[in-house]
ZAKE-867881 format. One record per residue (C-alpha): residue number from 0; residue in one letter; x, y, z. Coordinates in nm, 2 decimals. Example, Ala and Ser with C-alpha at 12.3 -4.5 7.8 and 13.67 -1.06 7.14 Angstrom:
<mises>
MISE	resi	resn	xx	yy	zz
MISE	0	a	1.23	-0.45	0.78
MISE	1	s	1.37	-0.11	0.71
</mises>
This chain:
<mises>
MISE	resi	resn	xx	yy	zz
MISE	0	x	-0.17	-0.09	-3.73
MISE	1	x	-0.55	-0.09	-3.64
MISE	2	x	-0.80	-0.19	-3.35
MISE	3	x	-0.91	-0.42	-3.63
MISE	4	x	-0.62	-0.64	-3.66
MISE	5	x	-0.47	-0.73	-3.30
MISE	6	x	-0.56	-1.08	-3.26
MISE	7	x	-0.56	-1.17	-2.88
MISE	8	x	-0.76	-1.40	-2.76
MISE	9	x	-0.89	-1.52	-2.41
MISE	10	x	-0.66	-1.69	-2.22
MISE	11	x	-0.89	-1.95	-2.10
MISE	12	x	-0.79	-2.33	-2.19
MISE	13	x	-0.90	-2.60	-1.95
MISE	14	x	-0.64	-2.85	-2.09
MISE	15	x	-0.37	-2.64	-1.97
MISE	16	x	-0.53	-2.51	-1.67
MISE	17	x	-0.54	-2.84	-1.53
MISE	18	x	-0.21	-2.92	-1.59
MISE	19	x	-0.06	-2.62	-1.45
MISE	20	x	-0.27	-2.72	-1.13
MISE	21	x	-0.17	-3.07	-1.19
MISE	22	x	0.20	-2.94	-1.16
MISE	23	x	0.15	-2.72	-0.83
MISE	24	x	-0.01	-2.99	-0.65
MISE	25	x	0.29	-3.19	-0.68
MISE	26	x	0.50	-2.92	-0.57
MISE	27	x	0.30	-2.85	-0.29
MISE	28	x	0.33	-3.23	-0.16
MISE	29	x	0.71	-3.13	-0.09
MISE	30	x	0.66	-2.76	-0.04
MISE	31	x	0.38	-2.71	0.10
MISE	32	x	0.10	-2.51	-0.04
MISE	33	x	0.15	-2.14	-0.13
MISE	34	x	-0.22	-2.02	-0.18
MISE	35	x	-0.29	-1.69	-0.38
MISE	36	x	0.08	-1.76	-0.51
MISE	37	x	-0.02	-2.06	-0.68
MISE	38	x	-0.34	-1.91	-0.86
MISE	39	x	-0.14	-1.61	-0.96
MISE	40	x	0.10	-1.89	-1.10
MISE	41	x	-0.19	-2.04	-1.30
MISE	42	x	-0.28	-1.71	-1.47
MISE	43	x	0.08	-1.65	-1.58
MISE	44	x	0.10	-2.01	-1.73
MISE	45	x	-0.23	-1.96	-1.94
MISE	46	x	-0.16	-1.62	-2.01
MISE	47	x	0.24	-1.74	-2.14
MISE	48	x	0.03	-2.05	-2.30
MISE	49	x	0.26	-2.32	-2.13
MISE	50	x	0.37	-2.49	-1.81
MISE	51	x	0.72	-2.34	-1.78
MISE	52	x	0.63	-1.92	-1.78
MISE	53	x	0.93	-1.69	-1.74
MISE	54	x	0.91	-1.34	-1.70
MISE	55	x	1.17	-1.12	-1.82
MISE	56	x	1.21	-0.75	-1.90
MISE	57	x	0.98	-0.56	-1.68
MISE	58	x	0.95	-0.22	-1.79
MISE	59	x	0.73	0.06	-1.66
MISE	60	x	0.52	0.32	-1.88
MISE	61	x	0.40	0.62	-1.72
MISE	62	x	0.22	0.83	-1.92
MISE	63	x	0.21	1.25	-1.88
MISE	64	x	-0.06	1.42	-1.97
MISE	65	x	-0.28	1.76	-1.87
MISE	66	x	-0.67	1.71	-1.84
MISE	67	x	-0.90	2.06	-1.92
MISE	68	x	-1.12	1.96	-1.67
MISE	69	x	-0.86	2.13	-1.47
MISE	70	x	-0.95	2.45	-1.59
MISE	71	x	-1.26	2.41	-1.32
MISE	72	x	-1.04	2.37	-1.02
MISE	73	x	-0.95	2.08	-0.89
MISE	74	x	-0.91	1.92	-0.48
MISE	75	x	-0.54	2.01	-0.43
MISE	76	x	-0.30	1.76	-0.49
MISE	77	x	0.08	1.65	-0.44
MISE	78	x	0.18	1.86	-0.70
MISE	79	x	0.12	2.20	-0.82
MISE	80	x	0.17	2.10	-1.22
MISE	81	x	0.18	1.74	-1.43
MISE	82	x	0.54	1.89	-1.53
MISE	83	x	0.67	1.91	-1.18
MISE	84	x	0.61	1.59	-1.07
MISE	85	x	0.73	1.41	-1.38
MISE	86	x	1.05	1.66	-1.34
MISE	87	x	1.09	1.53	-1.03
MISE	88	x	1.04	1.20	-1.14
MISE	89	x	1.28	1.19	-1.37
MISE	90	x	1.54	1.35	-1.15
MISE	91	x	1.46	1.02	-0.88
MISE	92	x	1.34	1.23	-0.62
MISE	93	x	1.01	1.04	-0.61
MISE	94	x	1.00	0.65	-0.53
MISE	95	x	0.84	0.51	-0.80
MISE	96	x	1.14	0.58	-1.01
MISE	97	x	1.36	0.46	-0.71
MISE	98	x	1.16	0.16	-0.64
MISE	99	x	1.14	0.07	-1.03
MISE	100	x	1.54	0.14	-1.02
MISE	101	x	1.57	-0.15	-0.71
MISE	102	x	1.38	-0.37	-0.84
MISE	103	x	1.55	-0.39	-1.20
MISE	104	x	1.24	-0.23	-1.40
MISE	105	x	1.28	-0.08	-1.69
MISE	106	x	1.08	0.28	-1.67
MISE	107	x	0.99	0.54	-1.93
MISE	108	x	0.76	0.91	-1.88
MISE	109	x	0.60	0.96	-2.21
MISE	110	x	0.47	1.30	-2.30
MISE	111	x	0.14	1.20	-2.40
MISE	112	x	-0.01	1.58	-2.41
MISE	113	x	0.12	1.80	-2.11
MISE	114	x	0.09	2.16	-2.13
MISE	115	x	0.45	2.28	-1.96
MISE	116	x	0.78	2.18	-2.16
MISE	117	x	1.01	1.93	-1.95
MISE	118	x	1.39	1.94	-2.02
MISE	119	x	1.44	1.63	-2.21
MISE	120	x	1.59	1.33	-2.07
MISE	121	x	1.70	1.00	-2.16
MISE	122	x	1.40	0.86	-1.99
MISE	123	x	1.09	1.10	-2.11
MISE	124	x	0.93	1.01	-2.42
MISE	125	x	0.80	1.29	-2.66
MISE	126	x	0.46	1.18	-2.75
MISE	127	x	0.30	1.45	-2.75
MISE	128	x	-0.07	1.48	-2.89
MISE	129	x	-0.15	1.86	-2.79
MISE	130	x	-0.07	2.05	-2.49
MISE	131	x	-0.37	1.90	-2.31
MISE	132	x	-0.72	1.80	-2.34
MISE	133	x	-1.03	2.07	-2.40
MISE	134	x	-1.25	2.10	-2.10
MISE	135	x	-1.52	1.84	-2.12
MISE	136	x	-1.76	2.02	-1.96
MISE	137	x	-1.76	2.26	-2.25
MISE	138	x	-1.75	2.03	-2.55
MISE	139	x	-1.55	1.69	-2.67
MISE	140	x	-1.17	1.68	-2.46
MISE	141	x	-0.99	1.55	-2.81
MISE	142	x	-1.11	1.53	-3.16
MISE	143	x	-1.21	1.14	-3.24
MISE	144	x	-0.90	1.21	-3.46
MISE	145	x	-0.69	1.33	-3.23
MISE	146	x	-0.79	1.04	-2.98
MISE	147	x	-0.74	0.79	-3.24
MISE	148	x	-0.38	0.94	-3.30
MISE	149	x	-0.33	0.88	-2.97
MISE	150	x	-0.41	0.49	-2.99
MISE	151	x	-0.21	0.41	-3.28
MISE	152	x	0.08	0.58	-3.08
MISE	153	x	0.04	0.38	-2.79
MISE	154	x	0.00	0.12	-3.01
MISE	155	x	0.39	0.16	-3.19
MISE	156	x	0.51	0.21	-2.84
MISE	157	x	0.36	-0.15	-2.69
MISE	158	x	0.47	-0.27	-3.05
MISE	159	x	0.82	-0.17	-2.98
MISE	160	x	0.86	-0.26	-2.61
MISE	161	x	1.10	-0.59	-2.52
MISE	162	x	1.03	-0.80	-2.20
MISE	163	x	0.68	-0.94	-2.17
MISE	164	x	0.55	-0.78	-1.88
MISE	165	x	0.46	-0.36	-1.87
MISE	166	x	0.31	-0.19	-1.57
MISE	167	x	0.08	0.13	-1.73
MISE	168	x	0.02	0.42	-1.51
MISE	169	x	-0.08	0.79	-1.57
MISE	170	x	0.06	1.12	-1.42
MISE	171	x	-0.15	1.43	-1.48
MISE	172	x	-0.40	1.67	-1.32
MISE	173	x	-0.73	1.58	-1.40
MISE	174	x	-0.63	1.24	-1.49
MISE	175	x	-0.88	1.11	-1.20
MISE	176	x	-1.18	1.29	-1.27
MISE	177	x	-1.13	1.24	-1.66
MISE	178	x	-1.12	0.87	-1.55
MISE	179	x	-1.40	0.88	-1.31
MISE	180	x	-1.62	1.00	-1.65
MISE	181	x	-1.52	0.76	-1.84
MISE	182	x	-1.62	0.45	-1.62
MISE	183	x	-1.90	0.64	-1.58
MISE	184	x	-2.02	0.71	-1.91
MISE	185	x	-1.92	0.27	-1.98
MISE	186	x	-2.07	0.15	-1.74
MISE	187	x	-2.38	0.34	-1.59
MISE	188	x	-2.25	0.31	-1.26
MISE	189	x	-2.26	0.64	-1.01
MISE	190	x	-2.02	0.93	-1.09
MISE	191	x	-1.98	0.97	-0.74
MISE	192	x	-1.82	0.67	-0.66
MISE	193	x	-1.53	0.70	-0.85
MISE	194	x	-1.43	1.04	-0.68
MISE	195	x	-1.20	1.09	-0.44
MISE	196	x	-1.40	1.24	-0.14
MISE	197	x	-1.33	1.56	0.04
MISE	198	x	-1.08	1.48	0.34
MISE	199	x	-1.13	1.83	0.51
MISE	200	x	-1.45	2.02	0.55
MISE	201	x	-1.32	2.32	0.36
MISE	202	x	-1.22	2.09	0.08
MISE	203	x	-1.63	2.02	0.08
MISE	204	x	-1.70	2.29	-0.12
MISE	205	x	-1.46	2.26	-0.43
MISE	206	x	-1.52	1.88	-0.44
MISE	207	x	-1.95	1.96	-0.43
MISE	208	x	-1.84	2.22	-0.73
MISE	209	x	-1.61	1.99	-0.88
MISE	210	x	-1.90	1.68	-0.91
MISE	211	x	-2.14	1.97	-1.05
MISE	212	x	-1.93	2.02	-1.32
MISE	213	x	-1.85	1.65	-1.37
MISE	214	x	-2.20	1.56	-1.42
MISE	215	x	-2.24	1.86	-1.66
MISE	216	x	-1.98	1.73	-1.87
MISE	217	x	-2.17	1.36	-1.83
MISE	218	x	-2.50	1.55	-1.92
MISE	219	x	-2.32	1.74	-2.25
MISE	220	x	-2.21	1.38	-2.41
MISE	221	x	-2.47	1.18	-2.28
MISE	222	x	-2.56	1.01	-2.60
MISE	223	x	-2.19	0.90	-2.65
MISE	224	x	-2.16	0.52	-2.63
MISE	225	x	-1.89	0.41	-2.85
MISE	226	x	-1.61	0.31	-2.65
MISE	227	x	-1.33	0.55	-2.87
MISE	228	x	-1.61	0.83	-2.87
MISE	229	x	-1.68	0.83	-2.52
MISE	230	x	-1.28	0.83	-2.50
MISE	231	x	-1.26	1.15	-2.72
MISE	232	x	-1.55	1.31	-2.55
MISE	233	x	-1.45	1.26	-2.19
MISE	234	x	-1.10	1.08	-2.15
MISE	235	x	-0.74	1.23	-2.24
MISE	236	x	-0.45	1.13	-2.38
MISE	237	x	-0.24	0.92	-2.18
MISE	238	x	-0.57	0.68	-2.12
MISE	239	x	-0.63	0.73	-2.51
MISE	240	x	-0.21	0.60	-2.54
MISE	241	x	-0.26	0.33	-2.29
MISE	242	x	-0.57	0.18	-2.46
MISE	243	x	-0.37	0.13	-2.77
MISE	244	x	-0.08	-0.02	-2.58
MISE	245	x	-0.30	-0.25	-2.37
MISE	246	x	-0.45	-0.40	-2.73
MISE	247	x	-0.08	-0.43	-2.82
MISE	248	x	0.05	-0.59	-2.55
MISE	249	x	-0.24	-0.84	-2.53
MISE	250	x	-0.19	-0.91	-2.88
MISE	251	x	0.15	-1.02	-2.77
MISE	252	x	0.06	-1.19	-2.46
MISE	253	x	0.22	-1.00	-2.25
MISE	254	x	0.14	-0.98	-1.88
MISE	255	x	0.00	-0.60	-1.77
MISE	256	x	0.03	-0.44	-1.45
MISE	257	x	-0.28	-0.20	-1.43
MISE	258	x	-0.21	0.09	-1.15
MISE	259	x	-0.45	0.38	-1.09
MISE	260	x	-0.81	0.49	-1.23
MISE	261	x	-0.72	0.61	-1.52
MISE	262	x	-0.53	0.32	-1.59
MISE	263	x	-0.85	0.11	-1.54
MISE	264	x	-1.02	0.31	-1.76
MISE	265	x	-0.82	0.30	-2.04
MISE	266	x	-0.86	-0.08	-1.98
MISE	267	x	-1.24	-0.04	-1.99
MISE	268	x	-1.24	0.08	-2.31
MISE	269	x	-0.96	-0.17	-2.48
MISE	270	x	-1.17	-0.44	-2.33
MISE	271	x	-1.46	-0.24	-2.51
MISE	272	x	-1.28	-0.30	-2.85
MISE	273	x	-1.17	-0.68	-2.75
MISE	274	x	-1.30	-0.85	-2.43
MISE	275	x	-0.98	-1.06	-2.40
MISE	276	x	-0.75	-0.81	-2.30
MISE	277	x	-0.85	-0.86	-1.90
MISE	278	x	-0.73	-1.19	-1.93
MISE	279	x	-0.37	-1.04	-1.96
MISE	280	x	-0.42	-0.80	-1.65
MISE	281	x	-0.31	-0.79	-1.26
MISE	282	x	-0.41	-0.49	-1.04
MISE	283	x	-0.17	-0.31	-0.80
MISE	284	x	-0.21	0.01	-0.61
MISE	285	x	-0.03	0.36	-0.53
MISE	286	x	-0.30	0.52	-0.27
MISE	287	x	-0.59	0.44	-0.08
MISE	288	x	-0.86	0.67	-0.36
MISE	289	x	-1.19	0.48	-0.28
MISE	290	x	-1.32	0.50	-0.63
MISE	291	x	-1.03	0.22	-0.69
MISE	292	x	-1.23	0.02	-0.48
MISE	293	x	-1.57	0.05	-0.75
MISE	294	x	-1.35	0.03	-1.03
MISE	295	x	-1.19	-0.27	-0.93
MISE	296	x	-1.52	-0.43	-0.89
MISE	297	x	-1.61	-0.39	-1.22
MISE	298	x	-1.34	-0.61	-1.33
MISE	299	x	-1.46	-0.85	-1.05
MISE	300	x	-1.08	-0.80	-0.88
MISE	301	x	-0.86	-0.68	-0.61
MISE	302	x	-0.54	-0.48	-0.59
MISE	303	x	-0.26	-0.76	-0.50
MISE	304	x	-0.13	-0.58	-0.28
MISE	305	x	-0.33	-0.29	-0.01
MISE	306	x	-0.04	-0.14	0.17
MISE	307	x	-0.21	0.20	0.26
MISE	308	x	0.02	0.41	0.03
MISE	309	x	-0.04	0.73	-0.08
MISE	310	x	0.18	0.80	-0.38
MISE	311	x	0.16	0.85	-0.76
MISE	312	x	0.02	0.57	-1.01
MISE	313	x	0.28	0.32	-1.11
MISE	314	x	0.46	0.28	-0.75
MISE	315	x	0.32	0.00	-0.67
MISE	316	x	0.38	-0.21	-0.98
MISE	317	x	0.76	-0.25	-0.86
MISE	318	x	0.64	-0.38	-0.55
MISE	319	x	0.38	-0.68	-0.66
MISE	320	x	0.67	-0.76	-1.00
MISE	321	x	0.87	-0.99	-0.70
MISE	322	x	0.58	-1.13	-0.66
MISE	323	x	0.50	-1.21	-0.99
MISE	324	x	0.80	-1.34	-1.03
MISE	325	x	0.80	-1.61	-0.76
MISE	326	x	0.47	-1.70	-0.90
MISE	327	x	0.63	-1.79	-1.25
MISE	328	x	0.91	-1.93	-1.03
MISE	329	x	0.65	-2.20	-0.88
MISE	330	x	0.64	-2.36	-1.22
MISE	331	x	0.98	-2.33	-1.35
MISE	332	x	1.22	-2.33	-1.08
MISE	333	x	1.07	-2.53	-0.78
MISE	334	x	1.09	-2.90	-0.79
MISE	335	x	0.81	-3.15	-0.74
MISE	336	x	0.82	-3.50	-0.62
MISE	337	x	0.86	-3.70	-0.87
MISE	338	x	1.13	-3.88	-0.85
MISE	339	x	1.21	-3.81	-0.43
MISE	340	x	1.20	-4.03	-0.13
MISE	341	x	0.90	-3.97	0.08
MISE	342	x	1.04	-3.77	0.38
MISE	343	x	1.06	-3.91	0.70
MISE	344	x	0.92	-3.83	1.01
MISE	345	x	1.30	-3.84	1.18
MISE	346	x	1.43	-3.59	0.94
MISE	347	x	1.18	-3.31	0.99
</mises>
C-alpha cells in the first residue's frame, strides 16, 4: 500500500447536497429546526455519499510516542513520562478511556515509538518505530525511511479498522512542540502561535529557551518543503502513523475525529499528499492550548465543542460522537411530513 494509490476524493456533490437539505427542511416543518445539527447532518450524508448515513463502530486511536525535542527541556506537564500516562490510561484511571468506555467507543494506545517499555495489555498496540525521535534541533527527528515506515503502518492499521468513524489523537512529550514545527514549516505561519504560553512567570524562562531552540530546529531544515520530508525532519512518529491512517480512512470514507495539534498536523501533511482528506474531518478538543485556536484556522474551522477542559488529546472525541450521532439520526431516524396532517393550533 502507497500514498500513490488511495483514491479519495472530495466530498463535494451539489446533487446530493441539495437533497440532503431538501430532506431537513421537511423535517424541520414538523420538528423544528436544529441548526449546526443539521449542517453537521449534511457533511455526514456527503461524506457517507447518500441520504440515509449511519454511523457505527466508533473506535478511538491514540497514538504513544516520545519526541527528542524533549531532550531540551520542556514546560512541565501532567505527566512526568509518555509511559505513565498511557499506563495509566490503560489501567482507566484517566477519563478518556472512561469516557470512550461510556460512550460505547472502541479505543486502542499504539506504541508508535516511546522510549519506556509498557506492560502489554489487551488494549496497547506494539507499533513501535524506534524508542523516540532524534532531537530536531540537532539534525532530521526520523530517517525519510523510518518516517515512511511509519505511514505504511498507520496505513495497515486504518486498513484494518471496522466501524466507519475513528477519532486520532497523540500522547507523548514533545508531541506539541514537534507539531507546532510542523505547521510551521507547511504553512509559513508564526512559530509562536502554535505554543502553548508560559502560565507562571517562572515558567517564562524555559518557555523563551524552549522557542530558541524551536526556531533553531526551523532554521536547521529550512529548505525542507516536501510534505513527508518536513515530516521526517521535524515531526515524530505517532503524527508520521496518523498521516497514513488519515489517507486510509478517507480512502474508505470514513468520518475522522481530529483532537489535538499534533493531530492537526498530521492532517496537514495527508492533506499535503491529497487535498480531500479534510473533507472527511470534524474537530473536537481536550484543553484550552491557544495554538489550537491558529491551527484550527488554517483548516477554516472550529472545535465542536469548547468546554474549557484541560485533559489529554482524544477526550473529547467521546463527547462530540453523541452528537454525531444525532446528526446522522436527523436523516435516518426522524420523520418528515410527508404524508401527516398539518397540526392544529388546538393540539399544541
Amino acid at each position: 500500500m502507497s500514498l500513490n494509490t488511495l483514491p479519495s476524493t472530495p466530498t463535494a456533490t451539489p446533487l446530493l447536497a441539495q437533497a440532503l437539505h431538501h430532506k431537513l427542511n421537511r423535517r424541520a416543518e414538523t420538528s423544528g429546526s436544529l441548526g449546526e445539527l443539521e449542517a453537521l447532518a449534511v457533511r455526514i450524508g456527503l461524506i457517507q455519499n447518500t441520504l440515509n448515513p449511519r454511523l457505527r463502530d466508533p473506535q478511538l486511536m491514540l497514538f504513544a510516542a516520545d519526541h527528542g525535542l524533549a531532550e531540551d527541556g520542556l514546560s512541565p506537564g501532567l505527566w512526568a513520562s509518555t509511559s505513565e500516562c498511557v499506563h495509566r490510561l490503560l489501567q482507566g484511571q484517566l477519563v478518556a478511556s472512561v469516557f470512550a468506555q461510556v460512550q460505547g467507543i472502541q479505543w486502542w494506545v499504539a506504541d508508535a515509538g516511546m522510549v519506556e517499555p509498557v506492560a502489554p495489555h489487551a488494549r496497547l498496540l506494539a507499533r513501535k518505530q524506534a524508542h523516540g525521535t532524534h532531537n530536531a534541533r540537532l539534525g532530521n527527528a526520523m530517517q525519510t525511511e523510518q518516517a515512511q515506515a511509519a505511514i505504511r503502518a498507520g496505513m495497515e492499521m486504518g486498513d484494518a479498522l471496522h466501524g466507519n468513524v475513528v477519532a486520532c489523537a497523540c500522547i507523548g512529550l514533545g508531541a506539541n512542540e514537534s507539531a507546532a514545527l510542523v505547521l510551521s514549516q507547511l504553512t509559513g505561519a508564526d512559530l509562536q502561535g502554535f505554543l502553548r504560553p508560559a502560565n507562571r512567570s517562572t515558567e517564562a524562562a524555559t518557555g523563551a529557551q524552549l522557542l530558541t531552540h524551536l526556531k533553531q530546529a526551523l532554521e536547521r531544515h529550512r529548505a525542507v518543503s516536501e510534505p513527508v520530508d518536513v515530516l521526517a525532519a521535524l515531526g515524530g512518529f505517532d503524527m508520521a502513523m496518523m498521516v497514513g491512517m488519515m489517507l486510509v480512512l478517507a480512502s474508505k470514507r470514513s468520518l475522522m475525529i481530529v483532537d489535538g495539534l499534533p493531530a492537526i498536523a498530521a492532517l496537514m501533511v495527508a492533506a499535503r499528499v491529497n487535498p480531500a482528506v479534510t473533507d472527511f474531518c470534524v474537530f473536537s478538543r481536550s484543553n484550552t492550548h491557544p495554538g489550537l485556536d491558529r491551527a484550527l484556522a488554517l483548516f477554516k474551522s472550529t472545535a465542536m465543542l469548547e468546554l474549557g477542559m484541560e485533559s489529554i488529546d482524544g477526550t473529547s472525541t467521546s463527547l462530540v460522537w453523541p452528537m454525531l450521532l444525532s446528526a446522522a439520526a436527523l436523516l435516518t431516524e426522524v420523520a418528515d411530513n410527508e404524508g401527516l396532517a398539518p397540526l392544529l393550533p388546538s393540539t399544541l
